[in-house]
C-alpha positions as CSV (number, residue, x, y, z in Angstrom):
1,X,-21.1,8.2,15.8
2,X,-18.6,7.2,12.7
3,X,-15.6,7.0,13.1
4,X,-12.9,9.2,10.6
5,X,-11.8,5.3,8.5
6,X,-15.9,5.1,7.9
7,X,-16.4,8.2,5.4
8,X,-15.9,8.3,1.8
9,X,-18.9,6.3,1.7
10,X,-18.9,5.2,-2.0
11,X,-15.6,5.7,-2.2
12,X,-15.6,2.0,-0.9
13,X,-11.7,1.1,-2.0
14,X,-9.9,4.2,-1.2
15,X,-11.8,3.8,2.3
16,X,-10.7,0.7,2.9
17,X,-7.4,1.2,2.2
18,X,-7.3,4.3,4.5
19,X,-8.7,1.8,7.0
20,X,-6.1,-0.3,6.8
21,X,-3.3,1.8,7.5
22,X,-4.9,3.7,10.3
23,X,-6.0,0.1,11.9
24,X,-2.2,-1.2,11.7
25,X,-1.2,2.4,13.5
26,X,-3.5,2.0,15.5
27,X,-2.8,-1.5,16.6
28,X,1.0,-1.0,17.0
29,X,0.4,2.4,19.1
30,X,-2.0,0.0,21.4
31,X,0.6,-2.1,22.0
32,X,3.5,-0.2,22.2
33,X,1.3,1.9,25.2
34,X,0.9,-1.2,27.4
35,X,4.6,-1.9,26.8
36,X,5.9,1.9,27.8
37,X,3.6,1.0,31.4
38,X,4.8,-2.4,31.7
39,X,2.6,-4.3,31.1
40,X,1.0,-6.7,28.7
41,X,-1.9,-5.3,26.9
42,X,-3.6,-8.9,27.9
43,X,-7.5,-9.3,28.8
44,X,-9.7,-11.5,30.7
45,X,-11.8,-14.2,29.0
46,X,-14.6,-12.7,30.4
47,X,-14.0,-9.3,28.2
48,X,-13.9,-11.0,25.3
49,X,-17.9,-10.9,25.1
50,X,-20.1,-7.8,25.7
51,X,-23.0,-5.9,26.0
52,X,-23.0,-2.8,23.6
53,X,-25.5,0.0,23.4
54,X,-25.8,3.4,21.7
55,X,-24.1,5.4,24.2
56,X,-20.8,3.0,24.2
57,X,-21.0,2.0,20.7
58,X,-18.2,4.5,19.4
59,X,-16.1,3.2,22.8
60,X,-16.5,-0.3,22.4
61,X,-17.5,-1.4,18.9
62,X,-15.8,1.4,16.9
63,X,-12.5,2.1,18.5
64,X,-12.0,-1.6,19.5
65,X,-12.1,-2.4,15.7
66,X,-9.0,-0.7,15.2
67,X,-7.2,-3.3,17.4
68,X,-9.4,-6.7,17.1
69,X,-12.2,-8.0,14.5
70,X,-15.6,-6.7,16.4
71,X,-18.3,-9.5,15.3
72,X,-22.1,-8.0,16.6
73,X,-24.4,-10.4,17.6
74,X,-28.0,-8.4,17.2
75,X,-30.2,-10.4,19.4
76,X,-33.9,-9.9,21.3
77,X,-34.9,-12.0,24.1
78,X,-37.9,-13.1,22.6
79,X,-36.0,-14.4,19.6
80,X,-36.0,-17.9,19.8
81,X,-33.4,-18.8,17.0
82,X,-31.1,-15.8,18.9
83,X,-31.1,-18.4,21.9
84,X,-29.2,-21.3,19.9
85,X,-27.1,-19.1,18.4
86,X,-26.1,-16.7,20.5
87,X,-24.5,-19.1,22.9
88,X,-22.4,-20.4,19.9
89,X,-20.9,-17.2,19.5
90,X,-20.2,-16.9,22.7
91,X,-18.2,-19.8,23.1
92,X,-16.4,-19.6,20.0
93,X,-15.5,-16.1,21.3
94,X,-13.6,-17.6,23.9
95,X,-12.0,-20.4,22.0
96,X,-11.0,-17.9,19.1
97,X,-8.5,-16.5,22.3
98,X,-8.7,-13.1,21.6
99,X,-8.7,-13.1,17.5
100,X,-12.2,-11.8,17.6
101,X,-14.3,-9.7,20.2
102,X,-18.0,-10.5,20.3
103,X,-20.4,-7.3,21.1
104,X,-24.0,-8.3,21.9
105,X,-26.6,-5.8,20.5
106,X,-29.8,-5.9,21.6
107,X,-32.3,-4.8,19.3
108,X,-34.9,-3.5,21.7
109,X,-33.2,-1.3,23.3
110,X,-31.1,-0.4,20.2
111,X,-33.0,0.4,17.3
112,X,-30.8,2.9,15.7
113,X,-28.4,0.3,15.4
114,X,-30.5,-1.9,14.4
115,X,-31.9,0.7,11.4
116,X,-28.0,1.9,10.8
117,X,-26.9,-1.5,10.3
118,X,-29.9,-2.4,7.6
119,X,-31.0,-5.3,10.1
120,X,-33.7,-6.7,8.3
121,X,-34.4,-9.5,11.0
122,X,-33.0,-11.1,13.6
123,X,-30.3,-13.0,15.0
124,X,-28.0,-10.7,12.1
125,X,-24.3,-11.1,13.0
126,X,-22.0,-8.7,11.4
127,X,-18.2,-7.6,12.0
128,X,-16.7,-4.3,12.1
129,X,-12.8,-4.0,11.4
130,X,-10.8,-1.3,11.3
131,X,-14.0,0.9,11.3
132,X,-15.6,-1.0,8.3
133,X,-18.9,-2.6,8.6
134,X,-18.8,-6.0,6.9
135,X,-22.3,-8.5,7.3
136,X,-21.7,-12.4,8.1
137,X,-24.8,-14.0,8.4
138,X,-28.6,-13.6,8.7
139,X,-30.6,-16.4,10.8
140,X,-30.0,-19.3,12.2
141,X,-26.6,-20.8,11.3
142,X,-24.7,-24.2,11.9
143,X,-21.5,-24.4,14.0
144,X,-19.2,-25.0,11.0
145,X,-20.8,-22.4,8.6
146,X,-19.8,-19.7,11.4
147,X,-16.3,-21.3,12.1
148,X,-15.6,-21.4,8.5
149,X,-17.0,-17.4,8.1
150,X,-15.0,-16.2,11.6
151,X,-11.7,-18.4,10.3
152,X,-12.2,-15.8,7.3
153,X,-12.3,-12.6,9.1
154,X,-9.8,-13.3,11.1
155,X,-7.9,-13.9,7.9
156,X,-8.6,-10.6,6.4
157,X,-8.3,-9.0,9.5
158,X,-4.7,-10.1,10.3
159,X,-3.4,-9.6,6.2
160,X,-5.0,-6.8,5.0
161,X,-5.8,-4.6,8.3
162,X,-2.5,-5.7,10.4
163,X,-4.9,-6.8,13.2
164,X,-3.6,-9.8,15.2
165,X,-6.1,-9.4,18.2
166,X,-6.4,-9.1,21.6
167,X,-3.7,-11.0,24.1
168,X,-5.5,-13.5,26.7
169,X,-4.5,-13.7,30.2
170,X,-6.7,-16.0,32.2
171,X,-5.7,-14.1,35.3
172,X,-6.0,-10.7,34.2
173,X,-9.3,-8.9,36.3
174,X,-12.4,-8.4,33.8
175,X,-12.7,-5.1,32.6
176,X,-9.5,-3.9,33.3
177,X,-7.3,-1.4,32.6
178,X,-5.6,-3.8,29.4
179,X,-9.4,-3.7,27.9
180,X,-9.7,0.5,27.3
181,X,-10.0,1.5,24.0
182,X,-7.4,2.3,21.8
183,X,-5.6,6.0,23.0
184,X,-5.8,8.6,21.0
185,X,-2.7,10.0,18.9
186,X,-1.1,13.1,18.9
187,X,-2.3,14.0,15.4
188,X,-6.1,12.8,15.7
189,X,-7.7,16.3,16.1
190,X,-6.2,17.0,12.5
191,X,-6.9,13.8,11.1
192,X,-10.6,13.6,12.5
193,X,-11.0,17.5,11.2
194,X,-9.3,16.2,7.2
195,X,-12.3,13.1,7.6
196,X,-15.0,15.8,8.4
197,X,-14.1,17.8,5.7
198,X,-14.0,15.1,2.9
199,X,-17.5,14.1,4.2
200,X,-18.3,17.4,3.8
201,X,-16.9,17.5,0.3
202,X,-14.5,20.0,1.2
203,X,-11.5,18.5,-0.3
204,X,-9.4,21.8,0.1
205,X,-9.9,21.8,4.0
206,X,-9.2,17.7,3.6
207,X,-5.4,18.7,2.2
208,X,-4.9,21.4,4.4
209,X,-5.4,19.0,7.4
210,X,-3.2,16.4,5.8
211,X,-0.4,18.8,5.4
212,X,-0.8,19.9,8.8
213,X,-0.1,16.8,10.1
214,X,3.1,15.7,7.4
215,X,4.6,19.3,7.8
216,X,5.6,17.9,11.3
217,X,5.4,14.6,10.6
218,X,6.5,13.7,7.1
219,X,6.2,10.0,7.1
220,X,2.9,9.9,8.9
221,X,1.6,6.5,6.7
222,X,-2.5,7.7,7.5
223,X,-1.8,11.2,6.3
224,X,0.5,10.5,3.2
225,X,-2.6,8.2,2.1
226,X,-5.6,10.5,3.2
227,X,-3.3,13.4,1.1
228,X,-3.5,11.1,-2.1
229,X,-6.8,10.4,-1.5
230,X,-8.0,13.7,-1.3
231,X,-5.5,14.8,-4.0
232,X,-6.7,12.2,-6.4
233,X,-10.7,13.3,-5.5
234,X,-9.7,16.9,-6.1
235,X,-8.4,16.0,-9.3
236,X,-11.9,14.3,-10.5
237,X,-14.0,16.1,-8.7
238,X,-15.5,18.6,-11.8
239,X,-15.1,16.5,-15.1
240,X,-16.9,14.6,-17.2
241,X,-16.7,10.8,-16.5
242,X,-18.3,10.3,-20.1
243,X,-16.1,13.3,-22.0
244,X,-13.0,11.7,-20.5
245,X,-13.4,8.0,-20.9
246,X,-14.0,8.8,-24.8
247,X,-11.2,11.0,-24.9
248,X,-9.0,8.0,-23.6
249,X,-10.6,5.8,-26.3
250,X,-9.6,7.9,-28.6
251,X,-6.4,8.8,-28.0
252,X,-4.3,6.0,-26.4
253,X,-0.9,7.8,-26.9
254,X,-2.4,10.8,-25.2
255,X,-0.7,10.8,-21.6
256,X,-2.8,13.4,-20.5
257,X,-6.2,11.6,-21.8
258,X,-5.2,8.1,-20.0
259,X,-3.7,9.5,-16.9
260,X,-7.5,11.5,-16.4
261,X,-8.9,8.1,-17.2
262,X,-6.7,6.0,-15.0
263,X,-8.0,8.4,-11.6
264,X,-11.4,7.6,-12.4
265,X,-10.5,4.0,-12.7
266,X,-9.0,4.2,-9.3
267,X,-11.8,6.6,-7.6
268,X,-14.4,3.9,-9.1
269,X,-12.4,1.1,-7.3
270,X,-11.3,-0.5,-10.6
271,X,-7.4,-0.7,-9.4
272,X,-6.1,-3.0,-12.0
273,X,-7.6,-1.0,-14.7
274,X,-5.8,2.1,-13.9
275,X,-2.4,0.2,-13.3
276,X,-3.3,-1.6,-16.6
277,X,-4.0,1.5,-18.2
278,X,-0.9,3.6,-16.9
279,X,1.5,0.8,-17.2
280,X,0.0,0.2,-21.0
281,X,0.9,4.1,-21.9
282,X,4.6,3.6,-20.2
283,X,5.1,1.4,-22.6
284,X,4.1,3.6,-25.9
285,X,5.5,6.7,-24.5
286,X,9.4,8.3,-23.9
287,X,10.7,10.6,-22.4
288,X,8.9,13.7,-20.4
289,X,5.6,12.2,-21.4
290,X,6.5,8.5,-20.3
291,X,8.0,10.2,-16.4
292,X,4.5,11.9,-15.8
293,X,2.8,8.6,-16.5
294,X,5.3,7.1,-14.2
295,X,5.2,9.2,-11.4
296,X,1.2,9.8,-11.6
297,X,1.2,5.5,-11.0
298,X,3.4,5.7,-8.3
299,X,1.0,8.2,-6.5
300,X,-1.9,5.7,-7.2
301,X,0.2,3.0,-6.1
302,X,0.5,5.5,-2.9
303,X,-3.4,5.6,-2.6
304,X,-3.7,2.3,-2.7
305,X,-1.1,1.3,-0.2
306,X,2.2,-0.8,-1.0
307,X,1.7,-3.9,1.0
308,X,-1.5,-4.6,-1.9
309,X,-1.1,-7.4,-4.0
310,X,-2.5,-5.3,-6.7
311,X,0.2,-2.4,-6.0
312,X,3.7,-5.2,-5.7
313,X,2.1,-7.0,-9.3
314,X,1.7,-3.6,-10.7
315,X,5.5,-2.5,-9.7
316,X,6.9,-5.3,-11.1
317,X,4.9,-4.8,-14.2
318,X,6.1,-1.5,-14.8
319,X,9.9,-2.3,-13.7
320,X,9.3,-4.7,-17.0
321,X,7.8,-1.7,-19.0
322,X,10.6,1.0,-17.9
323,X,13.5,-1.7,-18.6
């Protein structure tokens, strides 16, 4: 049932970056689709709330998150609190036109939802985007807490994930054709095998997938990053976090001692610390020793992704260091 952007669970940075750049491929092969048939990509009002279950979860929760910011309603009909809220959402849904899609859960009839999700009681709402399951709010909640929490989403959504929601037609038939799912790419077997591996821990068969897909296509921006990723989890993968951290302590001119040290910065989801840490050694270092430090940041800064605030800071922070 997860989707290739949800593994590398504990990995929660790196994942979320891959996220990100698969959701804004995603989003852009969505639309250019409805443009190559001519037509607009919109939706009816009346698509922009559903029921979900089990069976269409992936479908309609899942996939749909790579386009539009999926907020889940997780509901029972003997809930009485569900009653006042759900109807919020469902308006708000509507008036949001198309910046969020709202997926109805309900409990009863879903438990394994309800037991993936960690719903602890009922009404939960949560969001998904771009495959990554984020909670909002537990209970009963007033109309401006939840305009002030979806205005957010949407925010993060839109900057970080690329994702600037579904197009509303109030003439467009319910459940049309404009409301499928997202279609598949022509390298998706290969980049759904490199996810399976790396959940597997098989970071070899990870690369290998990766490089499948860049030997044809060498720009591809999901499998450049998954190939960092991988790379970068191959390269921590069998030492000793405590060994190399005290290494690094003690040897702050050693490249090789902070460049080990900067990967597990990075892996842990400390980001500035490793550009702090590279970027640091530039600056003591020449020559040979003083490129590898450079070009190992520039792969991080590859992991990471270059539209992160973190990544342009860190550029210009090491232009100033190299000149």
């Amino acid at each position: 049932m997860q989707p290739r952007n949800m593994s590398m669970s504990g990995v929660v940075d790196l994942a979320a970056v891959k996220a990100a750049q698969e959701a804004k491929a995603k989003a852009e092969q969505t639309r250019a689709e409805a443009a190559r048939q001519g037509g607009t990509g919109a939706v009816s009002p009346a698509d922009l709330v559903i029921d979900v279950d089990e069976a269409g979860f992936e479908r309609d929760v899942l996939q749909r998150s790579a386009e539009v910011p999926v907020v889940i309603d997780f509901w029972a009909e003997w809930c009485e609190p569900c009653k006042q809220l759900s109807p919020v959402l469902e308006r708000l849904a509507v008036e949001y036109d198309g910046r969020f899609l709202l997926a109805k859960i309900d409990v009863d009839a879903n438990q394994m939802l309800m037991q993936q999700f960690g719903v602890q009681g009922i009404p939960a709402v949560f969001a998904v985007v771009a495959g990554q399951a984020l909670p909002l709010f537990q209970g009963a909640a007033g109309e401006q807490q939840i305009r002030q929490t979806l205005d957010q989403l949407v925010t993060v959504a839109e900057q970080r994930f690329g994702l600037t929601g579904l197009t509303v037609d109030p003439d467009a038939e319910p459940g049309g054709a404009a409301a499928a799912a997202p279609a598949e790419g022509p390298y998706d077997a290969a980049l759904n095998a490199a996810a399976q591996a790396l959940d597997a821990g098989d970071l070899a068969g990870a690369v290998r997938a990766y490089q499948s897909v860049l030997a044809d296509d060498p720009a591809h921006p999901e499998a450049k990053l998954g190939m960092a990723q991988a790379e970068l989890l191959q390269r921590v993968q069998d030492v000793d976090p405590q060994k190399v951290r005290q290494e690094a302590a003690e040897r702050p001119k050693d490249v090789d001692a902070q460049i080990a040290a900067a990967d597990l910065d990075l892996v842990g989801g400390h980001v500035e610390d490793a550009f702090g840490r590279l970027i640091e050694t530039v600056q003591r270092t020449a020559g040979d020793d003083r490129d590898a430090v450079r070009r190992r940041l520039l792969e991080l800064f590859e992991v990471v992704g270059p539209e992160d605030p973190r990544v342009i800071g860190a550029r210009r922070a090491l232009a100033r260091a190299l000149f």
